[in-house]
Structures are given as C-alpha cells and as structure tokens.
C-alpha positions as CSV (number, residue, x, y, z in Angstrom):
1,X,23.9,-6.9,21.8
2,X,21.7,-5.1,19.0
3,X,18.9,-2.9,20.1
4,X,16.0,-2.5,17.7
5,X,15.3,1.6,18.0
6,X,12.5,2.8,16.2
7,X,12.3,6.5,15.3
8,X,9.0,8.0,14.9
9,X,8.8,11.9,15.3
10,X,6.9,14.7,14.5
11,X,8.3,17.8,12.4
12,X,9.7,20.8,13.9
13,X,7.7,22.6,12.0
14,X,9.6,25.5,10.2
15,X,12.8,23.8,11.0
16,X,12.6,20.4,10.1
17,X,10.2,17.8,8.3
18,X,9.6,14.9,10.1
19,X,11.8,12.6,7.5
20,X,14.9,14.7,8.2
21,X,14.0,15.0,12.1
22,X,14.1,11.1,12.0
23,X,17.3,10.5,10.4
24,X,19.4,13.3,12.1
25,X,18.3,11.5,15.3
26,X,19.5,8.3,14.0
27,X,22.8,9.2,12.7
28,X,23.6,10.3,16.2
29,X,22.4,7.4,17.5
30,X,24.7,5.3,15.3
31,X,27.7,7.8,16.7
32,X,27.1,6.4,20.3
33,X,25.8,3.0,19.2
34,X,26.9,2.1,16.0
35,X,25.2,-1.8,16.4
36,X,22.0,-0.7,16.9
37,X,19.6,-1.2,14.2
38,X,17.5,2.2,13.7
39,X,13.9,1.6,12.0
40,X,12.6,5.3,10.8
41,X,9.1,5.8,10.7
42,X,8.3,9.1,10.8
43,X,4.9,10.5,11.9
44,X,2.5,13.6,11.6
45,X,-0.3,14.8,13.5
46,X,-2.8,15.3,10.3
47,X,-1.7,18.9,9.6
48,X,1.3,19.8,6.7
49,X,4.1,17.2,5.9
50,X,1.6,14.4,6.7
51,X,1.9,12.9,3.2
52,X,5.6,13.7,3.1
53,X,5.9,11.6,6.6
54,X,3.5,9.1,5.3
55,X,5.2,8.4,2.2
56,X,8.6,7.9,3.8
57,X,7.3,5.4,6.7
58,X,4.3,3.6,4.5
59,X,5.8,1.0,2.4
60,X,4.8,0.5,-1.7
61,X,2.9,4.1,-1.4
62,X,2.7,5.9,-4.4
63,X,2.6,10.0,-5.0
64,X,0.2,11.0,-7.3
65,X,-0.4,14.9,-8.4
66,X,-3.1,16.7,-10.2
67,X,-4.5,20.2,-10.3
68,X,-6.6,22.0,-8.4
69,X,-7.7,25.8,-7.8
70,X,-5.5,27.1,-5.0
71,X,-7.4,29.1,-2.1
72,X,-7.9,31.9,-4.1
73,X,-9.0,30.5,-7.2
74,X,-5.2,30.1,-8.8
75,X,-4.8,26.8,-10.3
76,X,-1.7,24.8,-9.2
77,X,-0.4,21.4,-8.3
78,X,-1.4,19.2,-5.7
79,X,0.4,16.1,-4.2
80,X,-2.0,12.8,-3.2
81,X,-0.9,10.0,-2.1
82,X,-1.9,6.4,-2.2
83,X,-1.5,3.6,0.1
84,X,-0.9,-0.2,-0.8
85,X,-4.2,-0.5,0.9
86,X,-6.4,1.6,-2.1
87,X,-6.3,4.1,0.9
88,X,-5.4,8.4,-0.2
89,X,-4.6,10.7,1.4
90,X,-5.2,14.7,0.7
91,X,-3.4,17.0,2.9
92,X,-5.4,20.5,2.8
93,X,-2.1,22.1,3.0
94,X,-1.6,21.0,-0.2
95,X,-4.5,21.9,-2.1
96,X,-6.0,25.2,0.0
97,X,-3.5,25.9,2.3
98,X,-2.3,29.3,3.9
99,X,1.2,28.7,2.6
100,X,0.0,29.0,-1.2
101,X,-1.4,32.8,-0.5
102,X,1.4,35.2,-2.1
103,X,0.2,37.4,0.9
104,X,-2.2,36.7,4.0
105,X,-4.8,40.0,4.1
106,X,-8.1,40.8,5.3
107,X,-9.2,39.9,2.2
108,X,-8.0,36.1,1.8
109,X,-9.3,35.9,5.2
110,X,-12.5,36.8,3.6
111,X,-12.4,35.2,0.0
112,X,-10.5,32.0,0.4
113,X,-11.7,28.3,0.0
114,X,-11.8,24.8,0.2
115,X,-12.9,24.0,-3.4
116,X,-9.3,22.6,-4.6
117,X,-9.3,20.2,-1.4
118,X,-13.0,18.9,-2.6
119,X,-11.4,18.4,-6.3
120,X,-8.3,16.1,-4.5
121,X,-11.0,14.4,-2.4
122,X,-13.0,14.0,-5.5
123,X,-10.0,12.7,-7.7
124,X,-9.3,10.4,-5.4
125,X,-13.0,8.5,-5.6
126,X,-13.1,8.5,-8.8
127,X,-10.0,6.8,-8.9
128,X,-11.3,4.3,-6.8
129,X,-10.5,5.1,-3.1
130,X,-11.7,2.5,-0.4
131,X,-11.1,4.9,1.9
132,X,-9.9,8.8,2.0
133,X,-7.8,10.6,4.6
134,X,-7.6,14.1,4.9
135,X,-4.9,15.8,6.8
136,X,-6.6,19.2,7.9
137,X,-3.8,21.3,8.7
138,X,-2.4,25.5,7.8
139,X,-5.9,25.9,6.1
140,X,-6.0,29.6,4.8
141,X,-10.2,29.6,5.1
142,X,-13.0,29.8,7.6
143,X,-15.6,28.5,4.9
144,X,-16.3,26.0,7.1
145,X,-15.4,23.5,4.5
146,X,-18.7,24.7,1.8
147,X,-16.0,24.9,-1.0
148,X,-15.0,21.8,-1.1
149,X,-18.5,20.3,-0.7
150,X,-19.4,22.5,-3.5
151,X,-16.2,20.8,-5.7
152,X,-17.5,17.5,-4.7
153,X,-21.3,18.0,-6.4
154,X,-23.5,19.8,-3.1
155,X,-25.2,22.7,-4.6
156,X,-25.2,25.9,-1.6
157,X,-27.8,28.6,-3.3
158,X,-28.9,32.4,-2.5
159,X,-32.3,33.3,-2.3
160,X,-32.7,33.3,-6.0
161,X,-31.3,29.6,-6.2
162,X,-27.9,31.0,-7.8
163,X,-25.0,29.5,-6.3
164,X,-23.3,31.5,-3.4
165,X,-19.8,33.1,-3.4
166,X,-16.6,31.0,-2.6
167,X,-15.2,31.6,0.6
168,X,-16.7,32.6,4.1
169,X,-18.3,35.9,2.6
170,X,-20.4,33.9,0.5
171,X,-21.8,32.2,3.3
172,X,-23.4,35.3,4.5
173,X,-26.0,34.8,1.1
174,X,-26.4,31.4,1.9
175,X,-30.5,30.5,1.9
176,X,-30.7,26.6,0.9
177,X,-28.3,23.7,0.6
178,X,-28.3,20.1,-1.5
179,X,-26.6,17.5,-0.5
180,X,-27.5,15.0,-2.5
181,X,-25.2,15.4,-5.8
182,X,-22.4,14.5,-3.3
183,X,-22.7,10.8,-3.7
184,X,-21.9,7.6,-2.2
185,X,-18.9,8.1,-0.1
186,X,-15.7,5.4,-0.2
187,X,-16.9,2.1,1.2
188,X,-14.8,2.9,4.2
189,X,-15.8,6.8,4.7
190,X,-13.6,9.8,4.5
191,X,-11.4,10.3,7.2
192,X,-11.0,14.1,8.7
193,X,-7.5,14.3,10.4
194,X,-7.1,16.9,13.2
195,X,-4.7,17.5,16.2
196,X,-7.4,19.9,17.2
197,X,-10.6,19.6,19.5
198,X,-12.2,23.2,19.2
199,X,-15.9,23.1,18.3
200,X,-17.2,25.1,15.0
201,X,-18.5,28.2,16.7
202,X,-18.1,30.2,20.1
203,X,-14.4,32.2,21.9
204,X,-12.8,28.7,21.7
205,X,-14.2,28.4,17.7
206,X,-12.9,28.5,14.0
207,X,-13.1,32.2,13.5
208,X,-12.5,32.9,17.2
209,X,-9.0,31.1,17.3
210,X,-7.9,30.6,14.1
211,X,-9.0,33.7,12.0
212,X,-6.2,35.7,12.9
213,X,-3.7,33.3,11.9
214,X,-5.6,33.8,8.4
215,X,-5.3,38.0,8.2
216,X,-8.8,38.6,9.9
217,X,-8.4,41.7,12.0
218,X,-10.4,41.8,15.1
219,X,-13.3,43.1,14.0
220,X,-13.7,40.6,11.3
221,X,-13.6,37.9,14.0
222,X,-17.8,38.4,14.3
223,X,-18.1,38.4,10.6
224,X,-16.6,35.6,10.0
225,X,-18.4,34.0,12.9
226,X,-21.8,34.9,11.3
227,X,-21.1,33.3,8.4
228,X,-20.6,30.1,10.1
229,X,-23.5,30.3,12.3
230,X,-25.7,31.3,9.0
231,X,-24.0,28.0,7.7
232,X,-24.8,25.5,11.1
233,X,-28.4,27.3,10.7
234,X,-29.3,26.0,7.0
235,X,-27.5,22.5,7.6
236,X,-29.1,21.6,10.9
237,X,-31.3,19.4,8.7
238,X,-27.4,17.3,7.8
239,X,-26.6,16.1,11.3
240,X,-23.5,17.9,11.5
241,X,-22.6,19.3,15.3
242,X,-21.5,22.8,15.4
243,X,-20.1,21.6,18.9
244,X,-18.4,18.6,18.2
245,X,-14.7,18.0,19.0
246,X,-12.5,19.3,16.6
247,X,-15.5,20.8,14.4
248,X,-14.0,23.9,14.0
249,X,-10.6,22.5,12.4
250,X,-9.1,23.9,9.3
251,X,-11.9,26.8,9.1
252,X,-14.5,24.5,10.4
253,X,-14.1,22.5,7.3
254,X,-13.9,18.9,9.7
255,X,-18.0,20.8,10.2
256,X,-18.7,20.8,6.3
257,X,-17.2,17.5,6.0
258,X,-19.0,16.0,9.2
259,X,-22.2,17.1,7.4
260,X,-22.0,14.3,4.3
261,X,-20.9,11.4,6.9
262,X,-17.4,12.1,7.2
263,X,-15.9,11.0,10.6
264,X,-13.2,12.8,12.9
265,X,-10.0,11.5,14.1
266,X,-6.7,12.4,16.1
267,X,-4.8,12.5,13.2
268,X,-1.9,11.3,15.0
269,X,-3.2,8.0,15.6
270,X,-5.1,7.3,12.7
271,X,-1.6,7.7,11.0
272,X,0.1,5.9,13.3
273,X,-2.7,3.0,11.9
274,X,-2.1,3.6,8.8
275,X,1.7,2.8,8.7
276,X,1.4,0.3,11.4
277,X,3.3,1.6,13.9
278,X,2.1,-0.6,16.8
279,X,3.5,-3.8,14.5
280,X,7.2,-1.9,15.0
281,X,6.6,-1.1,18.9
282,X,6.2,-4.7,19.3
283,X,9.5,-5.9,18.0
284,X,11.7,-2.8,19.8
285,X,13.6,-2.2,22.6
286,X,13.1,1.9,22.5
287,X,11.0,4.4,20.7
288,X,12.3,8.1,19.9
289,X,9.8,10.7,19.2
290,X,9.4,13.7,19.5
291,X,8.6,17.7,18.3
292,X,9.4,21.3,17.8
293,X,8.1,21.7,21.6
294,X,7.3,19.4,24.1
295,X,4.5,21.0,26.1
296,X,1.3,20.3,28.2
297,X,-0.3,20.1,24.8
298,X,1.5,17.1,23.4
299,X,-0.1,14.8,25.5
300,X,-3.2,15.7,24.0
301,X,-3.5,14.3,20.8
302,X,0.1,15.6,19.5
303,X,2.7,12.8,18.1
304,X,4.1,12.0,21.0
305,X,0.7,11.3,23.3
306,X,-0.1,8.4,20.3
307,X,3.6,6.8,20.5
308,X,3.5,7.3,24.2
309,X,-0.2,5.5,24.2
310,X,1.4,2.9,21.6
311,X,4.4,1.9,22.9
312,X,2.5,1.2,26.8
313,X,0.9,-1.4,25.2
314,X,4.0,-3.1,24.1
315,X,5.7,-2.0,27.3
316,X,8.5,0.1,25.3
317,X,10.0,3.1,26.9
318,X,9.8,6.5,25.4
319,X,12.7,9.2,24.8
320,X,11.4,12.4,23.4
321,X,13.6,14.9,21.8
322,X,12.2,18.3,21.1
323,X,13.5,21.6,20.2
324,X,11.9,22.9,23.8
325,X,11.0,21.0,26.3
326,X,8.0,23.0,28.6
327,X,8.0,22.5,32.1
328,X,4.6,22.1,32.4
329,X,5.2,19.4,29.8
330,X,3.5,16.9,32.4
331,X,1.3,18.9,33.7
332,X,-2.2,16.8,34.1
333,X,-0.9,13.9,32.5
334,X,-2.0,10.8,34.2
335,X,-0.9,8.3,31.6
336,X,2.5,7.4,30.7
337,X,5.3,9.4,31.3
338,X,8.9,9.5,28.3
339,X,11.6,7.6,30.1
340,X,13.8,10.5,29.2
341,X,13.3,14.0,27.1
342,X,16.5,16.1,25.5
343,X,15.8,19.7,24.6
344,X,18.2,20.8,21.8
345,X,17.5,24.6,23.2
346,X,19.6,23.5,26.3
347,X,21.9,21.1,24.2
348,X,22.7,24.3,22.0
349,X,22.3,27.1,24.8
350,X,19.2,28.4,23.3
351,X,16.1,28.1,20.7
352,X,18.2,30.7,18.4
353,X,21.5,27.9,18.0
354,X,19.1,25.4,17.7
355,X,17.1,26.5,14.8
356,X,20.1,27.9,12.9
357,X,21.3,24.5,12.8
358,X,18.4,21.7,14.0
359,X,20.1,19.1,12.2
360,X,23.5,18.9,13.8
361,X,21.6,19.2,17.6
362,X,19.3,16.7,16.4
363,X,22.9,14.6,15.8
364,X,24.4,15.3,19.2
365,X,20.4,14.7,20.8
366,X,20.6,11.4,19.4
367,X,24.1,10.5,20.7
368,X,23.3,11.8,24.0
369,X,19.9,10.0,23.9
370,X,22.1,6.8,23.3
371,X,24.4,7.3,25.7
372,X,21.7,7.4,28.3
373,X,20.2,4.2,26.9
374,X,20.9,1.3,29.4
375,X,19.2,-1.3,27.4
C-alpha cells in the first residue's frame, strides 16, 4: 500500500540547506520503500535559508532581487521573495547579515547596520506588499534595528538635530527620535521571525548573548549595552518592550521593529503557515523532520517543536533525523514526543564522518527511517 510521507526539515546549518536535507532523506526513503509517495516541504525557523526553504515548499512564489547597502555600507544584492498571497519575505541574512562581513572585528561589531534590511522591507511596500515577513537570523549588528528604521523614513537625531551615526556607536549620540515618516505599514503588519526569546537588554540580552558572535570583545559587551539602553530610553514614548520575548533578536532589531507596530513570531510556525504545512499533515501517514542537532532546545520553538505541534493535531507520527541527537533532547518536554529519532553521528560513527559527507548519511537515515516504518 502507498504511504504518503511528507518531509519537512530544518537545515543543518553549515552542512546542509534545508532543500537538500529534504531530498537526501527522500531518496533513501525510496531505497527501502520505493511506493511511497514523498511530498518535500522544507522548513526554516526564521533565521538564514528561510527564503531558500520557502521558495522550494511555497508553490507559484517568485524571487525577486534588488540592492541594498550591505552591513557596512557596501552595496550588493539582495534576494526577496514573494508569495502567491502578495505576501514578502526579507531574510536579514540577506541584506545585513554577518556572513557578508569580509572579516568579523571589533569594529563591525561596532559600525554595522540594519539600513539595507529597512531598504528590502521598504521595496517590498512599495511594491505593494499585503503583508511582510522578515526572517531575523546571522544579523552582524546590535543597532537594535535603528538602521533600518532610518532606511524606512524615521529620522534618529543628536542633540543638534543631525542625524546619528549608523550602527550601535551611533546610538550612543542618540537625543530624539521621529517616527512618523515611517508610514502606514502593509494592511496585514510586518511580520518579525525569530527562533529566539531573549529580551532586548540584561545577561540574557542582545549585546550580552549575541555580541560576541559579532567580534565584540568582552569589554565591549557594556558598550554595546549602553547604546541599547540609550535607545529603549528615547523610544519609551513608541510602546516598544525592552523585555519582550525575542526583543533582543538579530541585534535587538525585533526591538526597533516592535517600535513602528511590528509583531513577533516563532518563525517556525509562522512559516509553517505560510506554506501550509498543516493542509499536508492532514493527508499523511508520517512526517520526517528534523536538524543539525536535536536538543532540549528544539522543542522550543525550533523546526521540529512546530511539525511536532502540527502533526498532533492531525494525529501523524514524527521521525526526526538530526546530525546529533542530545540526550537531554526530551528533557522538560511535556508535549508530544518523535515516534523515532536517527542520529547520522552514530549512523556514521561520529559528527566528523557525518559532516564530510551529510548527504550520503542523510541517504542511509532515510532508508533506515523507512525500514522502521510499520505503517
């Protein structure tokens, strides 16, 4: 008998992209079950590859690129990408992200910005978005999202109404702020995709966290920090929350975009939304997902908690294949467990086999995962 199995997993990041994850999984699957009908939709969490993953699983979207000034003020090319629904999506990765620094330094820690993800955000409105997403992900600033406000019309002055420096040391000048060029947002809001929950300020903050990942040295953790705080201090009139969940993503700039009516969401199931990935759990007799490591973590807002929260609904069971699979991978989870999980470290014999090759233990994960299918 045919089994419908849809694969929907996450990328192992630095190894694979979520498209090639999917379809490694399925040609093994197709070894041990060759009848089977495979459905590949593969997902992201809000961070890097989310526009790659959308644009594979989200039928009669459409890529679109334009230019826009890279963190550090060098002007480059940018991928968008637009949904049958008048829906974009701008992936930060893509427009200010740390992988477009020829070097992370103290100093880009320091000088770089959001301003080319405002100018994506802004292309897409003026193209007529009903509604913008924006995967916050590998963001290489802590400017708490003030450049890309500023790309997008808000006007953030010194004491001599000049406008302030880019990046989180010109934050540290910052005396008054105008919102009001921003605009009208899209009739259905811009979105802010996170997989994060860390506030804006504080040890479990922006700067604290995530400013070393940028090139911040220790002791530019409390610079950094100032700047933000000088930044929650002139915009307390906005009605941002310095302390709400997942503030502090992507350099806090979920915080600058919370402050003109933008909204938070787990980017993993706001994706899931958008290519409808509940309509596919319905029909199937097993979902796949899975990612580079399955930890304690991936129940909590990861790809696999929103499949996992999904496919209860439709009463489908859950095999996750990971590169590692934690033992704590459980641990304080009181929802619903994967009816089986494959770790390609002990498929291979360890994480070094497995990520010189993750495509051919992706292969033999998916045979094994359908040899232990009993549907």
């Amino acid at each position: 008998m045919q089994r419908r199995i849809v694969i929907a997993p996450d990328s192992f990041k630095g190894t694979a992209t979520a498209t090639e994850v999917a379809h490694a999984i399925a040609a093994g699957w197709q070894r041990g079950r060759p009848g089977d009908q495979c459905i590949l939709p593969p997902m992201a969490d809000g961070g890097e590859g989310t526009i790659d993953a959308l644009e594979t699983a989200a039928s009669g979207s459409t890529r679109v690129t334009t230019t826009v000034h890279g963190p550090l003020g060098k002007p480059g090319e940018a991928s968008l990408l637009l949904l049958r629904d008048d829906t974009w999506v701008v992936e930060l990765a893509e427009t200010s992200g740390i992988g477009l620094l020829d070097a992370v330094t103290r100093e880009s820690a320091r000088a770089a910005t959001t301003y080319g993800l405002g100018e994506a955000i802004r292309f897409a409105i003026d193209r007529g978005a009903q509604r913008v997403l924006v995967a916050l992900g590998s963001s290489a600033s802590t400017d708490g999202g003030v450049g890309a406000l500023m790309a997008l019309g808000a006007r953030f002055l010194d004491e001599s109404d000049a406008p302030i420096p880019l990046g989180n040391e010109g934050l540290h000048r910052l005396a008054r702020v105008d919102l009001s060029p921003v605009g009208a947002l899209p009739p259905d809001g811009i979105i802010a995709l996170t997989d994060v929950t860390n506030p804006l300020l504080g040890p479990t903050g922006a700067a604290a966290v995530f400013g070393p990942q940028k090139g911040a040295a220790p002791e530019d953790i409390a610079v950094l920090e100032a700047g933000l705080r000088r930044l929650v201090d002139i915009l307390q009139i906005s009605g941002a929350r310095a302390d709400s969940p997942g503030a502090g993503a992507a350099g806090g700039t979920a915080f600058g975009l919370l402050a003109i009516g933008a909204s938070i969401e787990p980017g993993a199931l706001a994706i899931a939304e958008a290519i409808d990935l509940s309509r596919q759990l319905a029909r199937a007799d097993l979902v796949i997902t899975g990612e580079g490591s399955f930890d304690a973590q991936s129940l909590a807002g990861k790809v696999p908690s929103a499949v996992l929260e999904i496919a209860a609904v439709h009463d489908v069971p859950v095999a996750v294949i990971a590169g590692r699979v934690s033992p704590d991978a459980l641990n304080g989870d009181t929802g619903t467990h994967p009816a089986s999980m494959l770790s390609l470290s002990e498929l291979a014999g360890s994480a070094e086999a497995t990520m010189s090759d993750p495509v051919r233990w992706l292969e033999v994960a998916g045979e094994q995962a359908a040899g232990l299918f009993n549907g």
